[in-house]
N, C-alpha and C positions, 0 to 999 in steps of 0.2 A: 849221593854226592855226584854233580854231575863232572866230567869229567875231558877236560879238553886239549885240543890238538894243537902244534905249533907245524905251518906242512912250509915247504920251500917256497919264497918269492910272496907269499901273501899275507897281508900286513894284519891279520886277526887269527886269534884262535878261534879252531870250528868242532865242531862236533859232527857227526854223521852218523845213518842206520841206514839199513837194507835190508827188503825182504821180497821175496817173491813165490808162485803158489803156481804148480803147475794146472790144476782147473780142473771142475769133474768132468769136461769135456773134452778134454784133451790126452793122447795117452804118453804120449812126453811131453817136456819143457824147452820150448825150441827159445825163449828167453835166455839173455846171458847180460851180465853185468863186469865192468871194469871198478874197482874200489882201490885207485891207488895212492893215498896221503900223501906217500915218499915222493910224488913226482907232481903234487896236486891235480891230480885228474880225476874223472869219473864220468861214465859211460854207461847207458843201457842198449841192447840191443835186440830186438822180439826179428826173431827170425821165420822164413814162410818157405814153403817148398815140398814136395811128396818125400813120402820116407823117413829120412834124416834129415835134409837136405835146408830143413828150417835150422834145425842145431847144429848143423857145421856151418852155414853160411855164416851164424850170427858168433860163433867161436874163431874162425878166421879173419871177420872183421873188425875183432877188440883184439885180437894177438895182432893184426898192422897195427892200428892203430898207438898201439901200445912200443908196439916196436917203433914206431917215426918218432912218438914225443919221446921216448925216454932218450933218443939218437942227440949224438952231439949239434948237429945242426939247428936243432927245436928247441935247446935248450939254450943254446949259445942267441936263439931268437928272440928267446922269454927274458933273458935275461938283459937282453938289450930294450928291450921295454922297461923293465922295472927300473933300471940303471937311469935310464932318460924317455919318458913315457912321451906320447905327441900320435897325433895322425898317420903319419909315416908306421913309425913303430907300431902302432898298433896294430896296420893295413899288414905287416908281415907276417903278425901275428895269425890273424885270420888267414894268410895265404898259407901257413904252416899246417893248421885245422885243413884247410880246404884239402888239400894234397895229402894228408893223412887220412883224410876219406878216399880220394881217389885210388890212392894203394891199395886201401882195403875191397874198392871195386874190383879194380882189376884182381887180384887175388882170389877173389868167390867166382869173379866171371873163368879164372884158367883152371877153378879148381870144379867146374862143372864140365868143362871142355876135357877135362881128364877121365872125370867121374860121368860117363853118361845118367847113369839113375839120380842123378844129382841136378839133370838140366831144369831148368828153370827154378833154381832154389834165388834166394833172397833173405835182406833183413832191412828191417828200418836199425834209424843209427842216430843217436843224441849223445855230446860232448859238452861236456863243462869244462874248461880249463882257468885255475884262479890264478893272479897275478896281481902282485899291490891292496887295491879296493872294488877288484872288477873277477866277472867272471865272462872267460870268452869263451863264445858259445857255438856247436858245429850241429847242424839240422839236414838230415832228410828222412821221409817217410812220414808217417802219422803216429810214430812215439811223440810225446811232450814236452817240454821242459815249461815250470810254471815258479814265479818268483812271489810267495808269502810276505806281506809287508805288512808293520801293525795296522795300516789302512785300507789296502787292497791287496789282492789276490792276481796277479798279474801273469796271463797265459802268454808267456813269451813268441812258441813256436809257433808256423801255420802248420796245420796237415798238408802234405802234397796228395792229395787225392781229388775225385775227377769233381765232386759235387760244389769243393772248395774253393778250385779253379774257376767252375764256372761261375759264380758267386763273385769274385774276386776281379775277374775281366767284365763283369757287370751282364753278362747272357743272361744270369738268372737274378731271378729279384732275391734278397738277402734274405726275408722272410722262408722264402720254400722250402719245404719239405725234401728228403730223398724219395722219388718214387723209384727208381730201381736201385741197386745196387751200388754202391759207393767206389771205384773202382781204384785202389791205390796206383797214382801215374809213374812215383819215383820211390826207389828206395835201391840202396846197395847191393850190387849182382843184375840187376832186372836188363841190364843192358851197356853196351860200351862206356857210354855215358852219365855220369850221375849230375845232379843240380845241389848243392848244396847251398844252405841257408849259414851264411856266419853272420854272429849278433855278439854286443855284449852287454853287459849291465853293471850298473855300481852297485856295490853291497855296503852294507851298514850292520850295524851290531841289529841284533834281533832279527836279521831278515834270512832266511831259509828258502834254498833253494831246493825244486823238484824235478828230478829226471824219472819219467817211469811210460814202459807200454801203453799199448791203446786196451790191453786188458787191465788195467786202472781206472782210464778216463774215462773210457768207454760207459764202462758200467758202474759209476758213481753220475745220479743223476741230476745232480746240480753245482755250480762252481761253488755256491757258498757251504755247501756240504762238503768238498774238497776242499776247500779252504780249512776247514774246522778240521777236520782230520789232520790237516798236513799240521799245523798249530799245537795238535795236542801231545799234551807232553816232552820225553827223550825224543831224540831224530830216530832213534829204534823201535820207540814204542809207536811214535806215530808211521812209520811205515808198514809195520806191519798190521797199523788198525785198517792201512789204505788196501793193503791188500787183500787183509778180513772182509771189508765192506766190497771190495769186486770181487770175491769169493762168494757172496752170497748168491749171486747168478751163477757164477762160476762158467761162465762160457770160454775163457780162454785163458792161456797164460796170464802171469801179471808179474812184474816188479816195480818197486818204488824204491828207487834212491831221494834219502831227504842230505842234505847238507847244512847246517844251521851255523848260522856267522857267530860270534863269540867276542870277547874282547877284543878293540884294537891294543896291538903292542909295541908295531912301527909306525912310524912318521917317518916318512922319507924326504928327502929333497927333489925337488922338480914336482910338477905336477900334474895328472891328470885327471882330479877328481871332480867329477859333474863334468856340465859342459865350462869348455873355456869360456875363456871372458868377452871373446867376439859372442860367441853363440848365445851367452847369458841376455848381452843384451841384445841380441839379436831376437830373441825368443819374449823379452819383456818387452819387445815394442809391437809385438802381434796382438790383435785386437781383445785375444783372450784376458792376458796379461797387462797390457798399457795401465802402467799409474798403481799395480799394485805395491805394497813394500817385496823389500826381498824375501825374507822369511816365506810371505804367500806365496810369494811363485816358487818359491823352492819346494815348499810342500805340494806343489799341483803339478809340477815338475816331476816327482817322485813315482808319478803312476806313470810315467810315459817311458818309449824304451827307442834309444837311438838307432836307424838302421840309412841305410846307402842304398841309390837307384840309379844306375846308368842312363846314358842318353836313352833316348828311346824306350824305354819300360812305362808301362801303364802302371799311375798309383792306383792301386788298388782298394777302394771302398770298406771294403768286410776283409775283416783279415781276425785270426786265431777268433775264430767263434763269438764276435759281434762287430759294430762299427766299429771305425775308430774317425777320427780327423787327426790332422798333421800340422807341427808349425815347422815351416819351412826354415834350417840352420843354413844351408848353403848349395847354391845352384837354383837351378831356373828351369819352372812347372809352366806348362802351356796348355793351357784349357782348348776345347773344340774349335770353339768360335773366334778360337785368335789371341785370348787376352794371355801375357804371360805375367809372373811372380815371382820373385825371387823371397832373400832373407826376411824371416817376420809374418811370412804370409800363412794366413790362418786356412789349412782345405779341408773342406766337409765341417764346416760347424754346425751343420743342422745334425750330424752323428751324434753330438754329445748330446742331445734331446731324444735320441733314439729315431732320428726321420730319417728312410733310407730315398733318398733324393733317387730320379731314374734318368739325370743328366747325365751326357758323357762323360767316359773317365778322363783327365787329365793323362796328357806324357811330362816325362821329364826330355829338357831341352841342351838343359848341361848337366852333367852329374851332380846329383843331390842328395846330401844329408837331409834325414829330416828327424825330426820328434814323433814317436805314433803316439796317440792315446789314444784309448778303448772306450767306448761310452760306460761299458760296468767299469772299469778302473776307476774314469772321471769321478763318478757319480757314487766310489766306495771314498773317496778321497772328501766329497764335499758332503756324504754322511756325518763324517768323524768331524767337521769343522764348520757350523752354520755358518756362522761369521763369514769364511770363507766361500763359502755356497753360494751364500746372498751379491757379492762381489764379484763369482765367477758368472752367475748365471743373469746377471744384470748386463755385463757387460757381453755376454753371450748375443742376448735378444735385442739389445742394443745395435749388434752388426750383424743379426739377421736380419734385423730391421734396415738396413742402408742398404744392404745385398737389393734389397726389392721383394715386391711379393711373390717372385715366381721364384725365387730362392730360399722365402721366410716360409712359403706355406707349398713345401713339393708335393708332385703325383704322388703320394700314400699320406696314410693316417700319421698324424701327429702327436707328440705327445707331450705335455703341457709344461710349462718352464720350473715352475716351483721344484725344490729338491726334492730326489727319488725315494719311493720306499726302501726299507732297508732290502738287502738283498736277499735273506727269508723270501719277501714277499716278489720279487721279482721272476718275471718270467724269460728263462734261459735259450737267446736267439742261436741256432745251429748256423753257423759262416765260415770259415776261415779261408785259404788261398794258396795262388802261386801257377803264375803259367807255367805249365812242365812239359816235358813231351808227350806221345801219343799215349793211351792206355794200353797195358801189358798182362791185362786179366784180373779177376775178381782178389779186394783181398781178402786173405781168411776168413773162413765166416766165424 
């Protein structure tokens, strides 16, 4: 009998499991997790550091944590979202998340400055917080967060670390390899400042959320085999198969929070579910989308995950471990050579064929929302639906085709329009991103 949860502010019963393995390589568990229903949160956090210094850094920064949302101020915030949900509201949301990491920095940074044998300890740090039909989301470090859909397998987070980075600001081609060491650049304690990533996502019945270490992702070596794991069975049983299967290497800590959506129960008033109704059809008139019905583009909609870019930031190419391209919701992208873009505008569509172009990155020129999708999301999306495939990838080659040949056919190998093999058969590109600050030493091996 499976059995399910009714938690504060979120408009579905959920189910959840948790497990984690301290590693034969390891002689503690410097891994810690947040599981709290009552308050709908949940948090992982793999902590690094000589001695202890891994397990306290990553125990100090779920106890802030935990201590700012549960504080009447985070509550009196979330609640003004669900009340009347919108931009605004949601943007406090995230500033809540944000600020509840930064306590937690500061906290591990005064509890090394206390603790000498404790200096240079750390932890990476992933936040889910549910609300209505969404989960808002808090990132730094190289722990995960990855969103199960019955179509796709959707890796939300990027790693901040150095290989990702450079990938990301385009130094390195997206294909490469790591030849040395992968150097984690940001994660909680490492220094005054942290960078933190806030995102969110809409949930739907059947869809299961994934918070877990890089001793999970790491050592499961393919997404559609994390997929399948995350999928199987109770939210208990398949966590603990996640952390059986990175058990089999056993090289480091691991935990896996699963969260699995359940029936909806409320229906509220107001709304903020999908994108609004500018952005709908803002987004159906990009060259992707033009002329499809609704239903299609809401299904191809569904692999994509909304995130915000400041003036000035380089979109970024390779992001969470392979391409993506962007439909532009609001604000103005400015290519090298001058040309700019606003609402509608399709960037990187030779990504959804898998061709890593080696043109300049784009800035943002106003702040901009955008749509990301992944080429593996696109292309689990338009597995499950030929009909749909035939439609998206016509229309695809269609405006590579206007782009011109020096954007139909870029410096690297290409890869041919017809839909993709399933993802069994697919070969899994190492990328993801985020310009961070300097590097602060190897992480864990």
């Amino acid at each position: 009998m499976v059995v399910t949860l009714i938690v504060p502010h979120f408009d579905f019963r959920i189910d959840f499991g948790v497990a984690e393995d301290q590693g034969r390589r390891r002689e503690t568990l410097e891994d810690a997790h947040l599981v709290l229903p009552e308050i709908s949160l949940f948090a992982v956090a793999d902590g690094m550091g000589g001695h202890a210094g891994g397990e306290v850094a990553a125990a100090l920064a779920l106890e802030e944590v935990e201590t700012a949302i549960r504080g009447g101020r985070a509550q009196r915030i979330i609640q003004g979202y669900v009340s009347k949900p919108g931009l605004d509201a949601r943007r406090r949301v995230f500033a809540c998340l944000k600020q509840a990491v930064e306590r937690a920095n500061r906290r591990v940074r005064e509890e090394a400055i206390k603790r000498p044998e404790l200096t240079g300890m750390g932890t990476t740090l992933d936040i889910a917080w549910l609300a209505r039909d969404r989960a808002f989301l808090a990132h730094a470090g190289d722990g995960r967060m990855y969103l199960a859909r019955a179509n796709a397998m959707l890796q939300i987070t990027q790693d901040h670390a150095q290989l990702e980075s450079l990938k990301a600001s385009g130094a390195v081609h997206a294909a490469a390899k790591a030849s040395a060491q992968n150097r984690l650049l940001n994660a909680v304690g490492l220094q005054d400042n942290v960078t933190v990533d806030t995102l969110f996502v809409e949930l739907d019945r059947g869809d299961r959320l994934l918070l877990c270490s890089d001793g999970v992702h790491g050592q499961i070596d393919t997404e559609a085999r994390l997929a399948e794991l995350v999928r199987r069975g109770a939210p208990s049983s398949a966590a603990a198969a996640l952390v059986d299967a990175a058990g089999v290497i056993g090289r480091d800590n691991s935990t896996a929070i699963i969260v699995a959506v359940s029936d909806r129960f409320v229906r509220r008033p107001g709304s903020d579910r999908g994108l609004a109704a500018r952005d709908l059809e803002g987004a159906r008139a990009s060259p992707l989308l033009n002329g499809l019905p609704l239903p299609q583009v809401l299904a191809t909609l569904s692999a994509g995950v909304e995130i915000e870019l400041e003036q000035g930031e380089i979109v970024p190419r390779a992001v969470t471990n392979d391409l993506v391209a962007y439909i532009v919701l609001e604000g103005v992208v400015r290519y090298a050579e001058g040309r700019e873009v606003g609402a509608g505008a399709l960037l990187f569509p030779e990504s959804l064929v898998e061709v890593n172009s080696r043109d300049p990155l784009p800035k943002v020129r106003a702040d901009a929302r955008l749509l990301r999708l992944r080429a593996d999301d696109f292309q689990e999306v338009c597995g499950a639906d030929p009909e749909l495939a035939s439609q998206l990838y016509r229309r695809l080659a269609r405006h590579l085709a206007r782009l011109g040949p020096q954007r139909a056919a870029p410096k690297a190998s290409k890869t041919p329009l017809p839909p993709a093999p399933p993802a069994s058969e697919r070969m899994e590109v190492s990328i993801p991103p985020l310009p961070s600050p300097p590097g602060l030493g190897p992480r864990k091996a």
